[in-house]
mmCIF file of the C-alpha atoms, coordinates in Angstrom:
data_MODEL
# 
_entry.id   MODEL 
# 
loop_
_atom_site.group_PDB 
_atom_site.id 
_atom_site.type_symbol 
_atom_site.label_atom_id 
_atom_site.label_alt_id 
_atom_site.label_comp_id 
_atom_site.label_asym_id 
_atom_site.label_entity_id 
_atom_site.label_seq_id 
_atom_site.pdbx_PDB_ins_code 
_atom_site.Cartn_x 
_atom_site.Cartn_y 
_atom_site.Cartn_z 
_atom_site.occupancy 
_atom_site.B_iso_or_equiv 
_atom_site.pdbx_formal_charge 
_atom_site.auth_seq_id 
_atom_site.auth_comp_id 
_atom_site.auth_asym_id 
_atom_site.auth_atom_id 
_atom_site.pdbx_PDB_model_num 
ATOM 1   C CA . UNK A 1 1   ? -1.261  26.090  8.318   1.00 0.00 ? 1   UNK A CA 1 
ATOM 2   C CA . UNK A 1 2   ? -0.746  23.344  11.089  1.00 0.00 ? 2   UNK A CA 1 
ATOM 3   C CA . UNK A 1 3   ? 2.934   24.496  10.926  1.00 0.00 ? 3   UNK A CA 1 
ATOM 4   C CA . UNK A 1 4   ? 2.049   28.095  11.437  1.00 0.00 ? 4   UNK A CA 1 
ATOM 5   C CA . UNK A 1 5   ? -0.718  27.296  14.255  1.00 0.00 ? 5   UNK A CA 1 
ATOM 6   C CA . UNK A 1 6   ? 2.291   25.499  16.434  1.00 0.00 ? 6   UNK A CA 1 
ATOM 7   C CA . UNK A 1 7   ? 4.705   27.935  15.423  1.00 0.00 ? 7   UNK A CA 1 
ATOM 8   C CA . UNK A 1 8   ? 2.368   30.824  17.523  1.00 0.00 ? 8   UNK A CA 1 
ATOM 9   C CA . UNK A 1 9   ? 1.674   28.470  20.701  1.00 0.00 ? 9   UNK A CA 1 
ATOM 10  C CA . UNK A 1 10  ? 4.931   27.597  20.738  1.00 0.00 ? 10  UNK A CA 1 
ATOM 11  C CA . UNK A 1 11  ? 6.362   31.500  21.170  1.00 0.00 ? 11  UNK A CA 1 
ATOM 12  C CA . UNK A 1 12  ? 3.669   32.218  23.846  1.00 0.00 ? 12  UNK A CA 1 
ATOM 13  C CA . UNK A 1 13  ? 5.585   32.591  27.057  1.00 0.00 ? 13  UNK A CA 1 
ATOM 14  C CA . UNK A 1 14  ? 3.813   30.238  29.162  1.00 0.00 ? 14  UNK A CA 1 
ATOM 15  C CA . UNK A 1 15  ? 4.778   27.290  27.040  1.00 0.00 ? 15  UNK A CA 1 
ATOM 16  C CA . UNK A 1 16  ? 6.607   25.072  29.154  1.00 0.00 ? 16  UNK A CA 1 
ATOM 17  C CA . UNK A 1 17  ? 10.343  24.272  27.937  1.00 0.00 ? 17  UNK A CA 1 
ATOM 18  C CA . UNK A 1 18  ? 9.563   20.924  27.878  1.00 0.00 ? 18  UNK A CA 1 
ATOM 19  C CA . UNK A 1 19  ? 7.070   21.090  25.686  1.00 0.00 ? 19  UNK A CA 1 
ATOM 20  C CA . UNK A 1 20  ? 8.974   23.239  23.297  1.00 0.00 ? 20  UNK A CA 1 
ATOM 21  C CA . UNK A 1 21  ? 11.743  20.767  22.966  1.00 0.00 ? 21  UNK A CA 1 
ATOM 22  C CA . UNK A 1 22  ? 8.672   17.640  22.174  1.00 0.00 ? 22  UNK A CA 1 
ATOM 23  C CA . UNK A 1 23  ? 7.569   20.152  19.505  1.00 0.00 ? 23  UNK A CA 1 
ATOM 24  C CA . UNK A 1 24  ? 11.223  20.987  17.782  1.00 0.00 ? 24  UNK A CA 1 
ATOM 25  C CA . UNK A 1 25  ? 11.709  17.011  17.945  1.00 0.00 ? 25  UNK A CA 1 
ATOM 26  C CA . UNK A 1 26  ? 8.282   16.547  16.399  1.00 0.00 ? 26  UNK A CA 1 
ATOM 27  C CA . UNK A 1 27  ? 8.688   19.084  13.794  1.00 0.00 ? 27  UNK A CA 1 
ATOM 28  C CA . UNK A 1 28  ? 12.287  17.735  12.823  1.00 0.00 ? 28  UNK A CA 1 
ATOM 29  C CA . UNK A 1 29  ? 10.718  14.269  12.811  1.00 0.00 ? 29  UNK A CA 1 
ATOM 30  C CA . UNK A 1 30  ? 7.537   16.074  10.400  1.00 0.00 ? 30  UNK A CA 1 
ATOM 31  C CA . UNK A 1 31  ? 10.361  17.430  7.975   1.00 0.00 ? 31  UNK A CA 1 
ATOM 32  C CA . UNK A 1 32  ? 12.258  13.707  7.553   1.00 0.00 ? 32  UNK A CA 1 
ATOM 33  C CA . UNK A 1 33  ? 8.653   12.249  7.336   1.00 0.00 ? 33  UNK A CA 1 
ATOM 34  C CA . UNK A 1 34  ? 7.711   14.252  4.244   1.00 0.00 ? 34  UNK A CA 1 
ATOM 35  C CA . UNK A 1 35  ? 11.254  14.076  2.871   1.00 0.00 ? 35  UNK A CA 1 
ATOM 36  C CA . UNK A 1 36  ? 10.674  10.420  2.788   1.00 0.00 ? 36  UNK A CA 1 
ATOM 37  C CA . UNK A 1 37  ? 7.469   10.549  0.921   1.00 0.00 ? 37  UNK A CA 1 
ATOM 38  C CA . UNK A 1 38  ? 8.701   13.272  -1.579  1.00 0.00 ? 38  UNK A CA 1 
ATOM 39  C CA . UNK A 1 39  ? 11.521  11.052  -2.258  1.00 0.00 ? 39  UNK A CA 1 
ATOM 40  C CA . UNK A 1 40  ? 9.077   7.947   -2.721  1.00 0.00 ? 40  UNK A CA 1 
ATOM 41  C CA . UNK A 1 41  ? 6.787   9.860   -4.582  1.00 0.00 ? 41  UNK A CA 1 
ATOM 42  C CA . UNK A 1 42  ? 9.903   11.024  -7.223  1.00 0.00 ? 42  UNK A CA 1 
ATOM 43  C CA . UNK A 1 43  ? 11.070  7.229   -7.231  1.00 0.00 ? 43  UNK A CA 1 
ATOM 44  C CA . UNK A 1 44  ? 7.502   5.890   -8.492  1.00 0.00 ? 44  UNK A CA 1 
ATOM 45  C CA . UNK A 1 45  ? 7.096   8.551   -11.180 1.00 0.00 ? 45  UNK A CA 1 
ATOM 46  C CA . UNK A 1 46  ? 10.192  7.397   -12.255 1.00 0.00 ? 46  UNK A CA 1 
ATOM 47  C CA . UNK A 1 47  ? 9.495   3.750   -11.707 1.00 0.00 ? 47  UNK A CA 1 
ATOM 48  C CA . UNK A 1 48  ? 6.091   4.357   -13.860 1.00 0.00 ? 48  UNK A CA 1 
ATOM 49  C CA . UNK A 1 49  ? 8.184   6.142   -16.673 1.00 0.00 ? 49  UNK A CA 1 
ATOM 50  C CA . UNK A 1 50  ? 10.413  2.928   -16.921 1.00 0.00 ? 50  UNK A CA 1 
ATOM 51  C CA . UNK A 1 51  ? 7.865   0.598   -17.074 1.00 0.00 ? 51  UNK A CA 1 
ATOM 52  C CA . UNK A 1 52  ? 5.486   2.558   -19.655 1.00 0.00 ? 52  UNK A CA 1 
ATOM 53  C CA . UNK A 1 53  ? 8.789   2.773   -21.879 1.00 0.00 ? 53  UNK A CA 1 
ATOM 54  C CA . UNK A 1 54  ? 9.044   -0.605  -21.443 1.00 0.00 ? 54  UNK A CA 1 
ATOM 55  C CA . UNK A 1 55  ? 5.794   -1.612  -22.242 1.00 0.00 ? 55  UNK A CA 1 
ATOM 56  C CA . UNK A 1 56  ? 6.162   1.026   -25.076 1.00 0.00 ? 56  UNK A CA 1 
ATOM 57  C CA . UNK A 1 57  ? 8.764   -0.740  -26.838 1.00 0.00 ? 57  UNK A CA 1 
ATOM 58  C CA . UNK A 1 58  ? 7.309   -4.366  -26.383 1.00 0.00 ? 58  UNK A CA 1 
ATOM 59  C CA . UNK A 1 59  ? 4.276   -3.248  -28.447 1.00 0.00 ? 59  UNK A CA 1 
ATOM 60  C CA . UNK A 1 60  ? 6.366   -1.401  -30.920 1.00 0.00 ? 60  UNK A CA 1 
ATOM 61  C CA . UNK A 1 61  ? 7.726   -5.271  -31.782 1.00 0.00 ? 61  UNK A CA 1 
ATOM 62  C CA . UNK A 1 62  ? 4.717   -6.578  -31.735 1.00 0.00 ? 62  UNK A CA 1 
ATOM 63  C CA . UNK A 1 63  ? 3.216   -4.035  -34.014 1.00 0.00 ? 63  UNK A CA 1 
ATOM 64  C CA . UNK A 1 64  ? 6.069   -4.360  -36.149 1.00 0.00 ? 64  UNK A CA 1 
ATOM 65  C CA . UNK A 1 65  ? 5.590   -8.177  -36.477 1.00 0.00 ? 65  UNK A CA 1 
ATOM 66  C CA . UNK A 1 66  ? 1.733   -7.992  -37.182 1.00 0.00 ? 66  UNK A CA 1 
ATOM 67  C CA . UNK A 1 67  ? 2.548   -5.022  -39.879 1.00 0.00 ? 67  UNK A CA 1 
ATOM 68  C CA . UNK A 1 68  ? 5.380   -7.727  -41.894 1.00 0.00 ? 68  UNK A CA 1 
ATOM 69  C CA . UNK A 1 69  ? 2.417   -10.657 -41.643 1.00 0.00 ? 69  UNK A CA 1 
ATOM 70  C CA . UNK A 1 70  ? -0.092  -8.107  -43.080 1.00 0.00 ? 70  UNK A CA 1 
ATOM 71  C CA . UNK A 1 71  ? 2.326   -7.083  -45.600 1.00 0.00 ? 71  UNK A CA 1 
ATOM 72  C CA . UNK A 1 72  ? 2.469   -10.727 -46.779 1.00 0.00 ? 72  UNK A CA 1 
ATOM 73  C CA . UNK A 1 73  ? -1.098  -11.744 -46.714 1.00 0.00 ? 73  UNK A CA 1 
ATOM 74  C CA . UNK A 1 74  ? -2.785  -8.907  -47.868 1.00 0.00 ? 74  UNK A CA 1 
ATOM 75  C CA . UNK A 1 75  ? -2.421  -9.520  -52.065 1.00 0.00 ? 75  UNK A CA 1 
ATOM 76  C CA . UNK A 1 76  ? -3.842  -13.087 -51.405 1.00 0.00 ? 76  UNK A CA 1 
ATOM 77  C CA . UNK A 1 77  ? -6.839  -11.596 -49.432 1.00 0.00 ? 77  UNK A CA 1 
ATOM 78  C CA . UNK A 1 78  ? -7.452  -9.062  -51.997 1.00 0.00 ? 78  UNK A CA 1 
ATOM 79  C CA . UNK A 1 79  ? -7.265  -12.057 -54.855 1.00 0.00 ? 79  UNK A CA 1 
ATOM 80  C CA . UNK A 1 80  ? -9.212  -14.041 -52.698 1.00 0.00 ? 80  UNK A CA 1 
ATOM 81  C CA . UNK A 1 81  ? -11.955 -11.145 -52.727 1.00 0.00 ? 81  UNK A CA 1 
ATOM 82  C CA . UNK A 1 82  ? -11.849 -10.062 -56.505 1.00 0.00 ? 82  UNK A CA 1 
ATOM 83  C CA . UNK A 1 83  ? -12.212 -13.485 -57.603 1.00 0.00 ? 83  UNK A CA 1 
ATOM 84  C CA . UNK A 1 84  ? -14.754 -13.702 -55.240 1.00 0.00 ? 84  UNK A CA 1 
ATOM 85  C CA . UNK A 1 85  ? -16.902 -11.307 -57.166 1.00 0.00 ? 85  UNK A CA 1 
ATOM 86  C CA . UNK A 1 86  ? -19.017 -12.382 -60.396 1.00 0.00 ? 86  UNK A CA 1 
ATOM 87  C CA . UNK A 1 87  ? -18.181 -9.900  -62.947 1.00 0.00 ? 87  UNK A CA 1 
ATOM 88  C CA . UNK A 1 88  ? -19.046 -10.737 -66.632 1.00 0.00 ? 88  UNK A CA 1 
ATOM 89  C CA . UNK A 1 89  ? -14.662 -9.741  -66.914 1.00 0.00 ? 89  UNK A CA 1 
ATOM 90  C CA . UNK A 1 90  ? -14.033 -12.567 -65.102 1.00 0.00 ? 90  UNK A CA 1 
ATOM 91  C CA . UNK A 1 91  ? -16.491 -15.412 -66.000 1.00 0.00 ? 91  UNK A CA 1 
ATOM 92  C CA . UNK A 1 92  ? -16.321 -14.681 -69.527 1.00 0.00 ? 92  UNK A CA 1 
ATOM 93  C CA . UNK A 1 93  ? -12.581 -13.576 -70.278 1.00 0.00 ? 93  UNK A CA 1 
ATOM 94  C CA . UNK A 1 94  ? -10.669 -16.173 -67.344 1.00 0.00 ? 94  UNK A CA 1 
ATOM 95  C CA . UNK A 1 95  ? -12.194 -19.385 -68.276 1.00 0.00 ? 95  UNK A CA 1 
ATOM 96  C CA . UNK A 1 96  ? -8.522  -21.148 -68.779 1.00 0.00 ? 96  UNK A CA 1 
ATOM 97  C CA . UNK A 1 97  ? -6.884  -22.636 -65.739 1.00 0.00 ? 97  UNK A CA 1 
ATOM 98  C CA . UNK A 1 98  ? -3.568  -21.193 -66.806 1.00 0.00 ? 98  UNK A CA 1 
ATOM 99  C CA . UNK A 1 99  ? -4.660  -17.530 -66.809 1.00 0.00 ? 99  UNK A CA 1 
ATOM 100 C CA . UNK A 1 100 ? -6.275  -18.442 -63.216 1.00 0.00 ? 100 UNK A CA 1 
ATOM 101 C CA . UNK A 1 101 ? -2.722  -19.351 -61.569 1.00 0.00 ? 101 UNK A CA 1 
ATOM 102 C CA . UNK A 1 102 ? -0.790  -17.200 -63.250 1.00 0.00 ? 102 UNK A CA 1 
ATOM 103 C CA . UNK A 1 103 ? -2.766  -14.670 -61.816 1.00 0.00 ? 103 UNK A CA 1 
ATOM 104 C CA . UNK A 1 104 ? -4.240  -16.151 -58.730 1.00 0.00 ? 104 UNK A CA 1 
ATOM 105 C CA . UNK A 1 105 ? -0.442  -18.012 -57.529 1.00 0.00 ? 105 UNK A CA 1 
ATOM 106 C CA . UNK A 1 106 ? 1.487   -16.075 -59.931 1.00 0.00 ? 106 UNK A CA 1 
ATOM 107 C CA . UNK A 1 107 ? 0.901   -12.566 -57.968 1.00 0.00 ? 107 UNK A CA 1 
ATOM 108 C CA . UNK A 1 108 ? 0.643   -14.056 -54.636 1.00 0.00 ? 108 UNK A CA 1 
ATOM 109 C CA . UNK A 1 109 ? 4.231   -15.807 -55.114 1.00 0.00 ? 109 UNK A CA 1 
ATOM 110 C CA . UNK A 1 110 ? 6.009   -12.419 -57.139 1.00 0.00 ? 110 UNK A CA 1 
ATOM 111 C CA . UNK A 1 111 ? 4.344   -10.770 -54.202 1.00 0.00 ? 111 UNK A CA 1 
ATOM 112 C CA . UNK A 1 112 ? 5.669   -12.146 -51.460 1.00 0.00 ? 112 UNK A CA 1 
ATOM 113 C CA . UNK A 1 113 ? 9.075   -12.715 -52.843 1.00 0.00 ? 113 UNK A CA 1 
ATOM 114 C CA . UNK A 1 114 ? 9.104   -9.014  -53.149 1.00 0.00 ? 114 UNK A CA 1 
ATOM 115 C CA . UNK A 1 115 ? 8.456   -8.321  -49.800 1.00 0.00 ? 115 UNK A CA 1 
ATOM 116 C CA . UNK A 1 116 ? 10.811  -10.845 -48.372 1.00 0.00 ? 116 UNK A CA 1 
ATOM 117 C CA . UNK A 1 117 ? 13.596  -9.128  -50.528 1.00 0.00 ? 117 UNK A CA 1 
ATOM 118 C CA . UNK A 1 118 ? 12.571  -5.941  -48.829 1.00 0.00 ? 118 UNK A CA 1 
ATOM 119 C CA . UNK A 1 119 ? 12.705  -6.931  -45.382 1.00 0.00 ? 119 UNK A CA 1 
ATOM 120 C CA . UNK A 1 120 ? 16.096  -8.939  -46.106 1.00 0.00 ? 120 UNK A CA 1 
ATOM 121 C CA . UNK A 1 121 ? 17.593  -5.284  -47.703 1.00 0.00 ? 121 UNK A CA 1 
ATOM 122 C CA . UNK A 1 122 ? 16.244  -3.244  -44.963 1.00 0.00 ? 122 UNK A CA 1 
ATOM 123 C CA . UNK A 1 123 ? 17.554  -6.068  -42.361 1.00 0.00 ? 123 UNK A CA 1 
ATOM 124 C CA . UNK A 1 124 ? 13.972  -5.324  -40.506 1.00 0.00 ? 124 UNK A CA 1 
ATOM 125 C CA . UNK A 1 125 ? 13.970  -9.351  -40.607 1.00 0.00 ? 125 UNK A CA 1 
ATOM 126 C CA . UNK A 1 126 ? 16.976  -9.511  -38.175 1.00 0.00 ? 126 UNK A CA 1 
ATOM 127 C CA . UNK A 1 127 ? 15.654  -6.853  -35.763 1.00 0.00 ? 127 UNK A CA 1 
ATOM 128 C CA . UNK A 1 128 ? 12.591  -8.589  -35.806 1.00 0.00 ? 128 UNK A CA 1 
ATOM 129 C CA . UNK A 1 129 ? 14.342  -12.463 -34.771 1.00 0.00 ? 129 UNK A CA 1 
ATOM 130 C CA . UNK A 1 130 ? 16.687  -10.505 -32.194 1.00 0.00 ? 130 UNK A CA 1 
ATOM 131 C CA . UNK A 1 131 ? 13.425  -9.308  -30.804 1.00 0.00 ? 131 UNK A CA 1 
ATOM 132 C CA . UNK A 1 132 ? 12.415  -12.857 -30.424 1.00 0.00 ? 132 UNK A CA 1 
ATOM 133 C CA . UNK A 1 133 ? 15.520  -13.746 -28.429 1.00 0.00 ? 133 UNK A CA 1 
ATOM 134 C CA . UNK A 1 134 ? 15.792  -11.402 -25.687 1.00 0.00 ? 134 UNK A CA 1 
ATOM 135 C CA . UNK A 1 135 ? 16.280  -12.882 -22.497 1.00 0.00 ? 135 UNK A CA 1 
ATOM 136 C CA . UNK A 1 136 ? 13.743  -10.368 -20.262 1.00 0.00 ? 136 UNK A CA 1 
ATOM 137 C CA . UNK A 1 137 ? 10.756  -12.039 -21.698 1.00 0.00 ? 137 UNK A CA 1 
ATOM 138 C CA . UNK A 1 138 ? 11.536  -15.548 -19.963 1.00 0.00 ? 138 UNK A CA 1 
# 
């Protein structure tokens, strides 16, 4: 609108040539103005998709860490709450120590050896200690 509004004064014949010339140098100076800011404008949107990929990835690891420690301490938490509980089962038929750790230590231990198989076959373990080591988080 501005543009159009100096456009018309401009092309009225008693506009002085000297002025004319201060408005072709102002509009030329408008146009590199706002090619500036487009261009700064396009370089933070891209800036701002870099760092949210970025970010993106760092709590992928961390996500990926928290899922292998859950994986491991979840069958002692469930033990930990059904042996909690005071069912007749359990006060009446688990009296012996022995049947308590095989049980209790004996599922917790086949448990977590199982897991740590898994993560060595699916080399998840590696990704996760290369993770560890990468130089950008210093």
């Amino acid at each position: 609108m501005a543009e159009e509004s100096v456009t018309r004064r401009v092309m009225n014949r008693g506009f002085h040539e000297e002025r004319r010339q201060l408005v072709r140098e102002y509009r030329r100076t408008a146009s590199l103005v706002l090619s500036d800011i487009e261009s700064l404008q396009e370089t933070a949107r891209r800036a701002f998709g870099s760092y949210s990929s970025w970010v993106s990835g760092d709590q992928n690891g961390v996500i990926n860490r928290l899922a292998v420690v859950s994986t491991i301490f979840l069958p002692l938490t469930f033990l930990t709450g059904f042996f909690g509980m005071n069912f007749a089962y359990l006060t009446d038929e688990l009296e012996s120590s022995a049947v308590f750790w095989l049980l209790a230590v004996g599922l917790q231990v086949l448990f977590l050896l199982a897991a740590l198989y898994v993560l060595h076959r699916t080399r998840l373990w590696r990704r996760l200690r290369e993770d560890d080591g990468d130089p950008d988080d210093a």
